[in-house]
Backbone of each chain as ProteinMPNN parsed JSONL, in Angstrom:
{"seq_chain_A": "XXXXXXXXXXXXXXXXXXXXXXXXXXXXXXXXXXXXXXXXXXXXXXXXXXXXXXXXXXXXXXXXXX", "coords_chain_A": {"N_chain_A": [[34.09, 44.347, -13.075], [36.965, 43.111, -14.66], [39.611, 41.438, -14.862], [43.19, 40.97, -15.777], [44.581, 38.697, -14.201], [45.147, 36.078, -13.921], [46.463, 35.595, -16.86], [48.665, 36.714, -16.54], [49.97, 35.955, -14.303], [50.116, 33.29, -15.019], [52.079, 34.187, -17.157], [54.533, 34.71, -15.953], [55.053, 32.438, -14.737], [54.174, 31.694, -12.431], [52.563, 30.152, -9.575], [49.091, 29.971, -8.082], [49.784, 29.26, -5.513], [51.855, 30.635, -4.706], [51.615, 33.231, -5.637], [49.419, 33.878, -3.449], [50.702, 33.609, -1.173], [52.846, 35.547, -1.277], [51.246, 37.894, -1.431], [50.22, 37.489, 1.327], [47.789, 36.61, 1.089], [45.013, 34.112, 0.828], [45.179, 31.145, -0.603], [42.645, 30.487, -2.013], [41.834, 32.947, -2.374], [43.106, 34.214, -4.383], [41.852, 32.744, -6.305], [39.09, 33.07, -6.412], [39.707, 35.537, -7.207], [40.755, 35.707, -9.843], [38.74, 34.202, -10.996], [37.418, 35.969, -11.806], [35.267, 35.931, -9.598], [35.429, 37.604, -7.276], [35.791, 41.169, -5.85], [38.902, 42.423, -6.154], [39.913, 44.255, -3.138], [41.482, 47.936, -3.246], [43.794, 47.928, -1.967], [44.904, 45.869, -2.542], [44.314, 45.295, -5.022], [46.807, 47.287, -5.897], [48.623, 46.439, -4.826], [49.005, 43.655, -6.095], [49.171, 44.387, -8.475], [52.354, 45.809, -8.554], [53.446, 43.54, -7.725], [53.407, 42.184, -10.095], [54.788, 44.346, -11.569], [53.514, 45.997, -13.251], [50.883, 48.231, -14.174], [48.298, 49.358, -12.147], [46.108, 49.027, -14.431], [46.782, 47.978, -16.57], [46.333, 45.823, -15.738], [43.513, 45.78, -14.677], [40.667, 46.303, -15.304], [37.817, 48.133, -15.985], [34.25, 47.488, -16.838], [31.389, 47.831, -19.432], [29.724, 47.948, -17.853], [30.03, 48.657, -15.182]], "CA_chain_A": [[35.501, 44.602, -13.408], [37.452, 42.017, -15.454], [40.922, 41.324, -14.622], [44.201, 39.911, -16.285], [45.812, 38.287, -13.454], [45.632, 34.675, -14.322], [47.326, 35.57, -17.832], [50.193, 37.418, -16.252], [50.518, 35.415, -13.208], [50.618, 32.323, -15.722], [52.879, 34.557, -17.792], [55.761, 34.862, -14.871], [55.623, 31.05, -13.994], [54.331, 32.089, -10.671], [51.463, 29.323, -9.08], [48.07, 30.916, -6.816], [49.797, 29.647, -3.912], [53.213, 31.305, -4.521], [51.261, 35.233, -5.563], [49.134, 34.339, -2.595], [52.188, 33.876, -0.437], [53.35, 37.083, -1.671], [49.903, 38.81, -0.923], [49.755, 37.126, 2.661], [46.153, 35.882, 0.973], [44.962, 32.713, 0.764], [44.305, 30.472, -2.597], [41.046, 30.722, -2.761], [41.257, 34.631, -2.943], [43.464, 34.525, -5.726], [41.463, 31.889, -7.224], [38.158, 34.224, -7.075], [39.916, 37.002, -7.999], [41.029, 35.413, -11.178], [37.425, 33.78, -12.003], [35.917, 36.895, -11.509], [34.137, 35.995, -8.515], [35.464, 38.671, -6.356], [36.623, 42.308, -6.574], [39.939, 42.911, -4.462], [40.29, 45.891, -2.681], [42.189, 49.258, -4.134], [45.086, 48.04, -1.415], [44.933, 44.222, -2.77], [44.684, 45.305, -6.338], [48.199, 48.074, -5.977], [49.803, 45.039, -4.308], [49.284, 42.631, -7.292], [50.208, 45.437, -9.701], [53.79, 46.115, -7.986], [54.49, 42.604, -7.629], [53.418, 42.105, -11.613], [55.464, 45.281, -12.358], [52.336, 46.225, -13.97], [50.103, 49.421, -13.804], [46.921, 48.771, -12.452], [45.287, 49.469, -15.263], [47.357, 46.876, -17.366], [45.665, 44.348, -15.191], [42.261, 45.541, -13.97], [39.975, 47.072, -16.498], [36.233, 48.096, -16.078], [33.458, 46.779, -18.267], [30.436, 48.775, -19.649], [28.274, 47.978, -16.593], [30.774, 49.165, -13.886]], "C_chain_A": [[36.151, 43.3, -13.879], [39.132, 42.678, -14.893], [41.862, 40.188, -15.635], [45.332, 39.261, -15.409], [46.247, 37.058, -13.831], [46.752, 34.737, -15.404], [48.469, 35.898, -17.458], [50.843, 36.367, -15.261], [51.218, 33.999, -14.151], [52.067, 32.588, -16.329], [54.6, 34.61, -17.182], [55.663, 33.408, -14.817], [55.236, 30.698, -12.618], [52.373, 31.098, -10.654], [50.459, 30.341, -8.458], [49.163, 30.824, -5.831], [50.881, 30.383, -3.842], [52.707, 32.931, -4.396], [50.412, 35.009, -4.237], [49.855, 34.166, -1.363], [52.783, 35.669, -0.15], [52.623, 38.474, -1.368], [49.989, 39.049, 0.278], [47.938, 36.991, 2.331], [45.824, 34.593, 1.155], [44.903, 32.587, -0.647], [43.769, 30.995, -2.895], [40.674, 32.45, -3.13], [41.5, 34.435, -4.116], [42.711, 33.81, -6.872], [39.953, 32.764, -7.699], [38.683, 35.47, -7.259], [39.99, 36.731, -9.594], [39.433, 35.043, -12.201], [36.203, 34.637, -11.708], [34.876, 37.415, -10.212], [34.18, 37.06, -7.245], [36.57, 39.676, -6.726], [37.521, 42.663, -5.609], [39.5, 44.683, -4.314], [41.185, 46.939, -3.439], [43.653, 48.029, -3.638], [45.421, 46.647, -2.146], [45.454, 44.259, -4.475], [46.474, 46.292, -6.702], [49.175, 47.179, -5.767], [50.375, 44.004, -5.299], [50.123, 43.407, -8.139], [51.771, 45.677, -9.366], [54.137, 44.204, -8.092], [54.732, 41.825, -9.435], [53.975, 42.9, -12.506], [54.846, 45.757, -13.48], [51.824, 47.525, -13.392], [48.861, 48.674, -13.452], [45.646, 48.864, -13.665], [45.136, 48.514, -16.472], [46.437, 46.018, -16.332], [44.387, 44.401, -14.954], [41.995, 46.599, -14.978], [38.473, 47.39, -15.85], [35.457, 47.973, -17.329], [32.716, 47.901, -18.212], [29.489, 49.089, -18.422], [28.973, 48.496, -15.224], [30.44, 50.591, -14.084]], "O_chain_A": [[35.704, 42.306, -13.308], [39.578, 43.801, -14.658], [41.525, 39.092, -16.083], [46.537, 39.227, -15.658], [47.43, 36.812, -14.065], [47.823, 34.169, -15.191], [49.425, 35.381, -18.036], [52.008, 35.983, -15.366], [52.403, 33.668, -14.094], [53.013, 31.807, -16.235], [55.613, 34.556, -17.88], [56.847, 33.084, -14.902], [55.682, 29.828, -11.87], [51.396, 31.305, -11.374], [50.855, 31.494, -8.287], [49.592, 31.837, -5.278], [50.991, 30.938, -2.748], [53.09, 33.726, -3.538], [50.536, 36.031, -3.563], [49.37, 34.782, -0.414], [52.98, 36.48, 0.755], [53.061, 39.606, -1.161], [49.928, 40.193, 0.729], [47.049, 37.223, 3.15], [46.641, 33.946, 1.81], [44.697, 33.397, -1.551], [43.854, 31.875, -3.751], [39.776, 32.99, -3.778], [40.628, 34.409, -4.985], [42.825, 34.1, -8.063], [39.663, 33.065, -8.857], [37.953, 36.438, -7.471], [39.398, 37.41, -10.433], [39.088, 35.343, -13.344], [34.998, 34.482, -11.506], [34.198, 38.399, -9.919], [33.265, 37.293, -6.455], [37.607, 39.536, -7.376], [37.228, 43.099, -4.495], [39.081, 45.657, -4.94], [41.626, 46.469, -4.487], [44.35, 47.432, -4.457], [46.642, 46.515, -2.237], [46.381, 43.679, -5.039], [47.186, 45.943, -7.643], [50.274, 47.092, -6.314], [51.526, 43.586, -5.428], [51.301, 43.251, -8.462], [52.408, 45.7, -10.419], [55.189, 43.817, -8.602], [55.704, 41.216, -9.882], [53.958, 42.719, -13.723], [55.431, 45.938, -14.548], [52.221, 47.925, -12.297], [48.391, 47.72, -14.071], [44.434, 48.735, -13.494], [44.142, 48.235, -17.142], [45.558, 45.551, -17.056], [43.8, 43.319, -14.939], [42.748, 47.48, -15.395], [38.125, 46.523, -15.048], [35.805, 48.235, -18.48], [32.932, 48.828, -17.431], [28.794, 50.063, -18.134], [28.26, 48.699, -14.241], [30.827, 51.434, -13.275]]}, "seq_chain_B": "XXXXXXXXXXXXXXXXXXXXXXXXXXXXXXXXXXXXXXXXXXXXXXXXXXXXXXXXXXXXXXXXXXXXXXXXXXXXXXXXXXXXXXXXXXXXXXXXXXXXXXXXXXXXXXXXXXXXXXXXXXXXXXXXXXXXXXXXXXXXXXXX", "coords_chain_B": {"N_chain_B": [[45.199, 41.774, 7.199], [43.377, 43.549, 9.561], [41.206, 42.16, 11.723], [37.991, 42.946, 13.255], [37.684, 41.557, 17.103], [37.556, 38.759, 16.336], [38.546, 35.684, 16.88], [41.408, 33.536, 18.004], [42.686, 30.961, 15.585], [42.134, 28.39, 17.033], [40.248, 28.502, 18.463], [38.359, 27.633, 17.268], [37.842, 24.968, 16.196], [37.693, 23.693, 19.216], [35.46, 25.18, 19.507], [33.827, 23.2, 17.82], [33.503, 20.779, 18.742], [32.705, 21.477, 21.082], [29.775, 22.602, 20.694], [27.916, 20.216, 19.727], [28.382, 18.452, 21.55], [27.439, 19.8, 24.21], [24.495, 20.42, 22.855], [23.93, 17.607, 22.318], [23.714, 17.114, 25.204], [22.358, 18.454, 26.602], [19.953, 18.364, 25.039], [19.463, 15.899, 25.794], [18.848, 15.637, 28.483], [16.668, 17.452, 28.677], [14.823, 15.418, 27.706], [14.884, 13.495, 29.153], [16.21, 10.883, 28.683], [18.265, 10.301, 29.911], [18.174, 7.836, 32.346], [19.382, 8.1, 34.828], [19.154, 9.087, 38.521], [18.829, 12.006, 39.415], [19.338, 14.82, 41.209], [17.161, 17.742, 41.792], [19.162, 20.353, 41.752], [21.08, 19.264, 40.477], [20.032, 18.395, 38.126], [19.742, 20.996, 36.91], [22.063, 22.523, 37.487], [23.562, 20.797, 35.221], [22.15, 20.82, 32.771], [22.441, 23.359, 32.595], [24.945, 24.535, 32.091], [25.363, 22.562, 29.764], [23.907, 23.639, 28.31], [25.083, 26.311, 27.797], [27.974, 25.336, 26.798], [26.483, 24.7, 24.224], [26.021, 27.176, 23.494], [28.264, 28.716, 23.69], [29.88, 27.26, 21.919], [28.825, 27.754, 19.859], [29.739, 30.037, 19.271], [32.152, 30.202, 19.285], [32.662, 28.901, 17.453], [31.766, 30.541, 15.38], [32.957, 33.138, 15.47], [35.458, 32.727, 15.186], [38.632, 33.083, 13.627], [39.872, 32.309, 10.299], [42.613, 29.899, 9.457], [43.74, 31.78, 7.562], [43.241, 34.908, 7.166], [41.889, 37.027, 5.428], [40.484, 39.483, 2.99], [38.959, 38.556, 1.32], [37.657, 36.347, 2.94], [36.643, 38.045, 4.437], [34.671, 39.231, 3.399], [33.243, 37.203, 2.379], [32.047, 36.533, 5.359], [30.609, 38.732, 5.116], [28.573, 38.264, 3.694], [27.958, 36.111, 4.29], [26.277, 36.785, 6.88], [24.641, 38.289, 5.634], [22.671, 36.618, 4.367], [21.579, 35.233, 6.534], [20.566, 36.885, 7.943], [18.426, 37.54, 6.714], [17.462, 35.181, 6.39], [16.134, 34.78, 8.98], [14.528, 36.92, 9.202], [12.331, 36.093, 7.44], [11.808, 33.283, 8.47], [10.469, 34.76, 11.129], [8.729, 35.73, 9.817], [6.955, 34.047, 8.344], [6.123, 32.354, 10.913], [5.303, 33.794, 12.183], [2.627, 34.826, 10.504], [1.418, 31.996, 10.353], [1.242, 32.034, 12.936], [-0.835, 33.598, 13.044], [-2.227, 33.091, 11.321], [-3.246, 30.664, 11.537], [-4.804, 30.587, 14.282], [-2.635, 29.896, 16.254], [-0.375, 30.284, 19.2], [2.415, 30.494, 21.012], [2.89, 28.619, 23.619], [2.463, 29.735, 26.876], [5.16, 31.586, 28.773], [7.428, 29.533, 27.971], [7.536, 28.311, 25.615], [7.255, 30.362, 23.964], [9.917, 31.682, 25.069], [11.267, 29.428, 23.982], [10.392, 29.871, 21.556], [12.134, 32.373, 20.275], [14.202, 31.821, 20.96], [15.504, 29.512, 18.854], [15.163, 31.066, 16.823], [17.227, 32.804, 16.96], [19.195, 30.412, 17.396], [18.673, 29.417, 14.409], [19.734, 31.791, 13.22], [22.618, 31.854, 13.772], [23.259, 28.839, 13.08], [23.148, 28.993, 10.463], [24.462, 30.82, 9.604], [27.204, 29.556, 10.326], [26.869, 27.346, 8.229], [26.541, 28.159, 5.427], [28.761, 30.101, 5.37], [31.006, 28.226, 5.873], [29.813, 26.345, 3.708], [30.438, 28.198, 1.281], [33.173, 28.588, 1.591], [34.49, 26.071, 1.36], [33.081, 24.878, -1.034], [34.562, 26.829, -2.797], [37.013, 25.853, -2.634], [36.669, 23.522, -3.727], [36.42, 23.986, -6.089], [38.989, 24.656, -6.691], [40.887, 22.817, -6.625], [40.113, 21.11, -8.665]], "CA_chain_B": [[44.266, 42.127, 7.609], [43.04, 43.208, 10.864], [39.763, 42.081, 12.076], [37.852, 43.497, 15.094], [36.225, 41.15, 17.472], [37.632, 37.6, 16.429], [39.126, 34.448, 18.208], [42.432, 32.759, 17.304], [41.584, 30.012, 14.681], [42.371, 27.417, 17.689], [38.655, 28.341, 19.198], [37.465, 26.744, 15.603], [38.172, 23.17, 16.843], [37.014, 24.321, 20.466], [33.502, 25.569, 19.373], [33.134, 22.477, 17.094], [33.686, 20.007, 19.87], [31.519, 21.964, 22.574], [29.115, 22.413, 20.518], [27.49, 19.459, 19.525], [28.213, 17.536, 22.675], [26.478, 20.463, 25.058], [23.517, 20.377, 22.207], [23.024, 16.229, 22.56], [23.742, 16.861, 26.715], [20.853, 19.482, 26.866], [17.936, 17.886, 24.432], [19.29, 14.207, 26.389], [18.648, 15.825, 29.803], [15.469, 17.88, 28.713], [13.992, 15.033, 27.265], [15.212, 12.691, 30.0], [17.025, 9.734, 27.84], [19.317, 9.237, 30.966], [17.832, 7.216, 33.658], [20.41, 8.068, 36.042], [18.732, 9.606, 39.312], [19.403, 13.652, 39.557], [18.514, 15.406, 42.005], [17.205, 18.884, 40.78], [20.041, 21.277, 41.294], [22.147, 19.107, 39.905], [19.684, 18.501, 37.002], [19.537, 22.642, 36.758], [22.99, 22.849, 36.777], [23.856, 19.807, 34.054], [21.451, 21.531, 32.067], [22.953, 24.898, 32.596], [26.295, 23.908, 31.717], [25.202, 21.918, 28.813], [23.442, 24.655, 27.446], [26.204, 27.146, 27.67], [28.969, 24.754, 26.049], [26.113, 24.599, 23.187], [26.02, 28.349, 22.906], [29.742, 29.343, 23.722], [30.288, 26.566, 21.074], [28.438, 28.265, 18.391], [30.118, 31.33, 19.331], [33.582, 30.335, 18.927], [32.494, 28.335, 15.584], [31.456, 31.74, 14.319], [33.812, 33.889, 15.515], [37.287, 32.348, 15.433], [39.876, 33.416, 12.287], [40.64, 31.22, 9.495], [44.068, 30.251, 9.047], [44.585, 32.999, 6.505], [42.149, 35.734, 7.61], [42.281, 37.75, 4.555], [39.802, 40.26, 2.845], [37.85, 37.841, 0.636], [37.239, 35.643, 4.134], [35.996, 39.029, 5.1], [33.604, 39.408, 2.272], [32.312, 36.081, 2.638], [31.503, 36.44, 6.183], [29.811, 39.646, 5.555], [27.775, 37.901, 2.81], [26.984, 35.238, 5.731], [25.712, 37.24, 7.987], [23.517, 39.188, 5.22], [21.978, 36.118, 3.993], [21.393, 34.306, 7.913], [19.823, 37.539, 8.769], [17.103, 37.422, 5.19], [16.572, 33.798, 6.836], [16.069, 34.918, 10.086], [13.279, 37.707, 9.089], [11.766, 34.909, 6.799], [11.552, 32.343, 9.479], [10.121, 35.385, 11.387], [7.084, 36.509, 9.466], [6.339, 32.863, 8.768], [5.583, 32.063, 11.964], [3.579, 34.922, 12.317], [1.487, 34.462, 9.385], [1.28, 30.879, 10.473], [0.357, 31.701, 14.032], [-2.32, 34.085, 13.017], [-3.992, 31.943, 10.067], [-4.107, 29.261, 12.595], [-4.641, 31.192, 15.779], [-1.396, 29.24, 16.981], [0.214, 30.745, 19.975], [3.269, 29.584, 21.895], [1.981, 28.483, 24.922], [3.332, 30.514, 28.094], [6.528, 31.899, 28.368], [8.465, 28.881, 27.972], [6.927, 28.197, 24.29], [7.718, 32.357, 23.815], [11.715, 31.729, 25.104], [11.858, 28.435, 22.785], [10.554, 30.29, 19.81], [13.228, 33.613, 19.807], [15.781, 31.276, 21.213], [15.647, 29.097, 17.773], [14.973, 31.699, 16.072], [18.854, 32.994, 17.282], [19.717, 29.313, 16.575], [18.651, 29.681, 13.098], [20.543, 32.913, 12.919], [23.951, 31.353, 13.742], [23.216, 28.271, 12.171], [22.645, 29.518, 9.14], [25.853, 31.806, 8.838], [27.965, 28.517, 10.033], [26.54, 26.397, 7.013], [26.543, 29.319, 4.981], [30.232, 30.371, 5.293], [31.813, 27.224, 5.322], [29.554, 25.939, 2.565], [31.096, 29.269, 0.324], [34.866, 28.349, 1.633], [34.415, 24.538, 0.993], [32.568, 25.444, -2.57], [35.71, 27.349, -3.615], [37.99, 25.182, -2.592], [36.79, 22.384, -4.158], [36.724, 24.15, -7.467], [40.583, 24.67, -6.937], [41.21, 21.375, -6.233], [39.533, 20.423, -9.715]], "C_chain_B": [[44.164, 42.342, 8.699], [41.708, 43.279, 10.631], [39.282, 42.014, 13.387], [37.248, 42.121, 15.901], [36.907, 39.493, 16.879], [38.91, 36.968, 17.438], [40.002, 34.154, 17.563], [41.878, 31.31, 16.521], [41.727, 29.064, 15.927], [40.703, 27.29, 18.183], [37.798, 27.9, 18.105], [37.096, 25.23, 16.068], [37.129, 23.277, 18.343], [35.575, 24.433, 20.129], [33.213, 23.99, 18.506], [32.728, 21.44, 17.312], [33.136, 20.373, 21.021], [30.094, 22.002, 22.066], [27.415, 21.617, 20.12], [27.449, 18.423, 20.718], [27.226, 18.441, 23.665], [24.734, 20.554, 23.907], [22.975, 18.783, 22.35], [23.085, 16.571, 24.44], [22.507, 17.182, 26.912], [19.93, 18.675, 26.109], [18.296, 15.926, 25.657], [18.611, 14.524, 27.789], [17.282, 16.615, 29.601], [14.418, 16.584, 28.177], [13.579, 13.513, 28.048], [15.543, 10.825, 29.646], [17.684, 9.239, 29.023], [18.357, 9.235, 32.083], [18.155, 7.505, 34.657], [18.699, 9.098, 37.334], [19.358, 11.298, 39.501], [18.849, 14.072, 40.043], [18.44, 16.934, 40.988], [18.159, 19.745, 40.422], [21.205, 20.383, 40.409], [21.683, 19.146, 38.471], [19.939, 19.763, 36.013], [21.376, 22.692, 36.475], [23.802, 22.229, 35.66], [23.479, 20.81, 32.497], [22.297, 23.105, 31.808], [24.544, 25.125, 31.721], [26.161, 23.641, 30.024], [24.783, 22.904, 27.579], [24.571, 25.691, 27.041], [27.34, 26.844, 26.896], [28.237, 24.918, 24.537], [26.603, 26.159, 22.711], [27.4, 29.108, 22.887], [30.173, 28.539, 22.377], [30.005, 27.368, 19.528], [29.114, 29.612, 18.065], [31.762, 31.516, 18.675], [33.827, 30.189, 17.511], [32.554, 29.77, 15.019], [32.724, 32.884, 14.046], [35.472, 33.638, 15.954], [37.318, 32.784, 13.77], [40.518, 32.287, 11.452], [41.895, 31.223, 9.448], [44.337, 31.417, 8.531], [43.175, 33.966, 6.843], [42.23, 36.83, 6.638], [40.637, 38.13, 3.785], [38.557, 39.593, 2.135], [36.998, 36.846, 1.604], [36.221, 36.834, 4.627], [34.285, 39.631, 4.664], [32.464, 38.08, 1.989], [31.495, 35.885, 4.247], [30.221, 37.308, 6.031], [28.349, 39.049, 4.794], [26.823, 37.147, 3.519], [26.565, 35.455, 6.049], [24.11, 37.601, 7.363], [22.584, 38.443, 4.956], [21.123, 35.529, 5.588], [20.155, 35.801, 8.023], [18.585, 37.889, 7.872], [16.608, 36.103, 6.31], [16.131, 33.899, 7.741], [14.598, 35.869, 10.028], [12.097, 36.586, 8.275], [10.927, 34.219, 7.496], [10.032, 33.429, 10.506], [8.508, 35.611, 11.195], [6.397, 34.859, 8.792], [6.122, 32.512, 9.518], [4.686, 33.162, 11.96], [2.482, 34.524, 11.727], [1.311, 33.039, 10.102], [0.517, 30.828, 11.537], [-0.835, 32.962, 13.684], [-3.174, 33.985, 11.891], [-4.303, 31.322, 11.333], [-4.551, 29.315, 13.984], [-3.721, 30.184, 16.98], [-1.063, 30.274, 17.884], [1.544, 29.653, 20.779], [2.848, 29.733, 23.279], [3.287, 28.935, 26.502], [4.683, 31.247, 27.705], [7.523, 31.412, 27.945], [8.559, 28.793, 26.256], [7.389, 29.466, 23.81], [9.369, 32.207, 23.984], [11.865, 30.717, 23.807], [11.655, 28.996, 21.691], [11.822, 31.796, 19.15], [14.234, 32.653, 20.066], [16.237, 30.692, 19.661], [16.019, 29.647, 16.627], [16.917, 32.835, 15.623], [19.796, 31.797, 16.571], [20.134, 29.562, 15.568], [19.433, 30.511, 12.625], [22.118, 31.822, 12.263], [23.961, 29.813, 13.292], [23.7, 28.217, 10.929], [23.943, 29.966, 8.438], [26.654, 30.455, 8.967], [28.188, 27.896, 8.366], [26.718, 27.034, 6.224], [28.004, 29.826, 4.107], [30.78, 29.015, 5.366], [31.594, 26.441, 4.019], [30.464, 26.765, 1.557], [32.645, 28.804, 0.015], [34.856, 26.862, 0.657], [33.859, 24.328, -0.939], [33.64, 25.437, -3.62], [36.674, 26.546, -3.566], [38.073, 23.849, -3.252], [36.881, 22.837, -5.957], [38.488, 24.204, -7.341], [41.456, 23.591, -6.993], [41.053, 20.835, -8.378], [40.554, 20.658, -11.035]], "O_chain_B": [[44.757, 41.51, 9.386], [41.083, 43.98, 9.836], [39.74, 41.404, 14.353], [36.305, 41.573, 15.33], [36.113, 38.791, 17.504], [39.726, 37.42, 18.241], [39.827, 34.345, 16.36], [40.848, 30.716, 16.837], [40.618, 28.578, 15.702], [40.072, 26.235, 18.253], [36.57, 27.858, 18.185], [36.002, 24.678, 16.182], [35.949, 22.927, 18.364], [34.691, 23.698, 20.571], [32.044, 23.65, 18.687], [31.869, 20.88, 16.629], [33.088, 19.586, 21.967], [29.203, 21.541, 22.779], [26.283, 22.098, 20.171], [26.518, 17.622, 20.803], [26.177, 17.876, 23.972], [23.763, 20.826, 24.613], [21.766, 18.599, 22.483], [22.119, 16.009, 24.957], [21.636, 16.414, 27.322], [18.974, 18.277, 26.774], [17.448, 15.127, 26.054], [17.829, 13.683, 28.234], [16.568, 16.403, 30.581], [13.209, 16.803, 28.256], [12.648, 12.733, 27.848], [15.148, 9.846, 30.279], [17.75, 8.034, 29.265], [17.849, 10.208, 32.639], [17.407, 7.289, 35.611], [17.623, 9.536, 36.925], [20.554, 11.441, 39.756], [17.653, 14.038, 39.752], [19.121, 17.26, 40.016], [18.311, 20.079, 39.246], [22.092, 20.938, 39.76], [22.384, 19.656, 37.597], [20.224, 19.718, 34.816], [21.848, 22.881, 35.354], [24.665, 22.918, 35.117], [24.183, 21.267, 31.596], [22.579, 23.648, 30.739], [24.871, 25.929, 30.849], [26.717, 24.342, 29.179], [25.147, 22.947, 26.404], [24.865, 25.786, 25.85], [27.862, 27.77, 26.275], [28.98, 25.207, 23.6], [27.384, 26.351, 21.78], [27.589, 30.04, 22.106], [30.895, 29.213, 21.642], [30.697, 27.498, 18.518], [29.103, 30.184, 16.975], [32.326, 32.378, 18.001], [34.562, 30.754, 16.701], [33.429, 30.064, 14.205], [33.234, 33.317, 13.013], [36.278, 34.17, 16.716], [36.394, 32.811, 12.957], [41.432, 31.542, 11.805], [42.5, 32.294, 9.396], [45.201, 32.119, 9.056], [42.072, 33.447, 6.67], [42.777, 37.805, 7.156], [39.708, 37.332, 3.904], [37.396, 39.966, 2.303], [35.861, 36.507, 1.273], [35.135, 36.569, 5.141], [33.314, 40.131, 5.233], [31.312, 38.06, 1.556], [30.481, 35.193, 4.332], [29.119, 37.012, 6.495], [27.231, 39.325, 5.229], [25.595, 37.22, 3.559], [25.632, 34.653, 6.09], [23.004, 37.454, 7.883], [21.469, 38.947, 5.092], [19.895, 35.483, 5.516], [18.954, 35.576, 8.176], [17.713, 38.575, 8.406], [15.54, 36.123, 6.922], [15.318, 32.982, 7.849], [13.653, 35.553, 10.751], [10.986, 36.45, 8.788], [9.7, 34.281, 7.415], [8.883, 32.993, 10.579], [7.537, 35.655, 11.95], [5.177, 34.729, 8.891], [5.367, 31.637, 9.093], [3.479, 33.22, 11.728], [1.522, 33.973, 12.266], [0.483, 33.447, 10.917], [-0.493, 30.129, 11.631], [-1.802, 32.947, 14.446], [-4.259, 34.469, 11.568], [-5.326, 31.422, 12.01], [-4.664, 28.342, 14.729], [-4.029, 29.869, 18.13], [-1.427, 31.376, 17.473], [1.52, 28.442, 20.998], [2.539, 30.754, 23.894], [4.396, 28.545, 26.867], [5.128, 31.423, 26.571], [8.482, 32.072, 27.546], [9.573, 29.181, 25.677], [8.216, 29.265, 22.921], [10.078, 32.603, 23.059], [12.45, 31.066, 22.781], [12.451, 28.842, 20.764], [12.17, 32.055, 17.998], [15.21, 32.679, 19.316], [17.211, 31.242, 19.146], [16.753, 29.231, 15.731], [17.443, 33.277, 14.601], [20.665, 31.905, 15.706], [21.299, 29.862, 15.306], [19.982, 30.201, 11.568], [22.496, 31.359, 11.187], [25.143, 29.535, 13.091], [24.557, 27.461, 10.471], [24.391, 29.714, 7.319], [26.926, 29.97, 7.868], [29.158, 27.938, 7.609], [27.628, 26.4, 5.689], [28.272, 29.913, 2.909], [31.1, 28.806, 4.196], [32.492, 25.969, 3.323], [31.288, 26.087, 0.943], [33.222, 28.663, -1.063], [35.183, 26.752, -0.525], [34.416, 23.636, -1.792], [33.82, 24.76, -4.633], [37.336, 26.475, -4.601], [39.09, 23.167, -3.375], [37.323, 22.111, -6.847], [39.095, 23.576, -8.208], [42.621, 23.586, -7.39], [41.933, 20.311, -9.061], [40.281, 20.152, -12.124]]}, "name": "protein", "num_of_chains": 2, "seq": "XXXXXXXXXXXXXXXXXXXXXXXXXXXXXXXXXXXXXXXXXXXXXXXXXXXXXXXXXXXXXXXXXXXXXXXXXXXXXXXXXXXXXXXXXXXXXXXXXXXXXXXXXXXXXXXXXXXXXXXXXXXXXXXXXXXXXXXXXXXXXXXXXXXXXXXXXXXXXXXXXXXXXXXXXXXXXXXXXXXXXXXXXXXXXXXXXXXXXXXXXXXXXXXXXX"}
């Protein structure tokens, strides 16, 4: 699954540690969420989407191999 | 998050500081480094002690809560565990194979406790180095 959080999160002005503030995550999630390295949860990914005023769908995509 | 079964992160510090001191107490007193005079029970219970701080130590290490105890912590533990317990069957059937090319045996029971006990070691070892290596990994890419 490929995600556009970095672009958006960049896009707001908003730092990791401030969206993972906002999560109650740490950094380093948001930091492998962004480089791929890990797939949030449904509840993790609805959370980002609401606070990005985004659909999840706008942000989290599936590739051919998912 | 909730997570079943862990320690407040404070027993992090706690296990990391029992550990290593009851691990030099026990090999100093089994291998008899201190001179001092001990009579046996006291030896037995030094020992006993020593041992227990090692293994409560490793326990807390493992199972205390990072600051932020959150789902990707959760995903890295589980990853820990999965790989410690590959190393653990590993370790396992190498010795085997090893003791029956070479018709090795551990000699008595004591040789028989030291080799599963390690073999536990290794376990929780393993996930320690394991999981903090992963955290420490990531964090240093964020840093960069």
């Amino acid at each position: 699954m490929i995600n556009h959080v970095k672009e958006i999160r960049v896009s707001l002005g908003m730092t990791q540690q401030e969206l993972g503030d906002l999560l109650k995550v740490s950094r380093q999630t948001i930091f492998s969420i962004e480089t791929g390295k890990y797939v949030p949860s449904t509840i993790l990914s609805l959370k980002i989407s609401k606070i990005f005023t985004k659909s999840v769908e706008e942000v989290f995509f599936l590739e051919e191999k998912d | 998050m909730k997570s079943l079964f862990l320690l407040p992160n404070r027993f992090k510090k706690i296990g990391y500081l029992l550990f290593p001191i009851g691990l030099i107490i026990w090999i100093s007193i089994q291998q008899g480094l201190f001179k001092t005079e001990l009579n046996h029970t006291m030896k037995v219970l030094i020992l006993t002690l020593s041992f227990f701080s090692f293994l409560f130590g490793l326990y807390f290490t493992t199972f205390s809560k990072e600051p932020i105890e959150d789902e990707y912590i959760n995903s890295v533990r589980l990853k820990s565990f999965q790989i410690s317990s590959i190393t653990q069957m590993v370790f396992f059937l190498i010795s085997f194979i090893i003791m029956f090319l070479f018709n090795i045996e551990p000699s008595g029971d004591g040789g028989l406790s030291i080799f599963f006990l390690s073999s536990i070691i290794l376990f929780w070892i393993m996930y320690i180095m394991i999981f903090n290596y992963t955290l420490i990994n990531t964090k240093s890419k964020i840093d960069d």
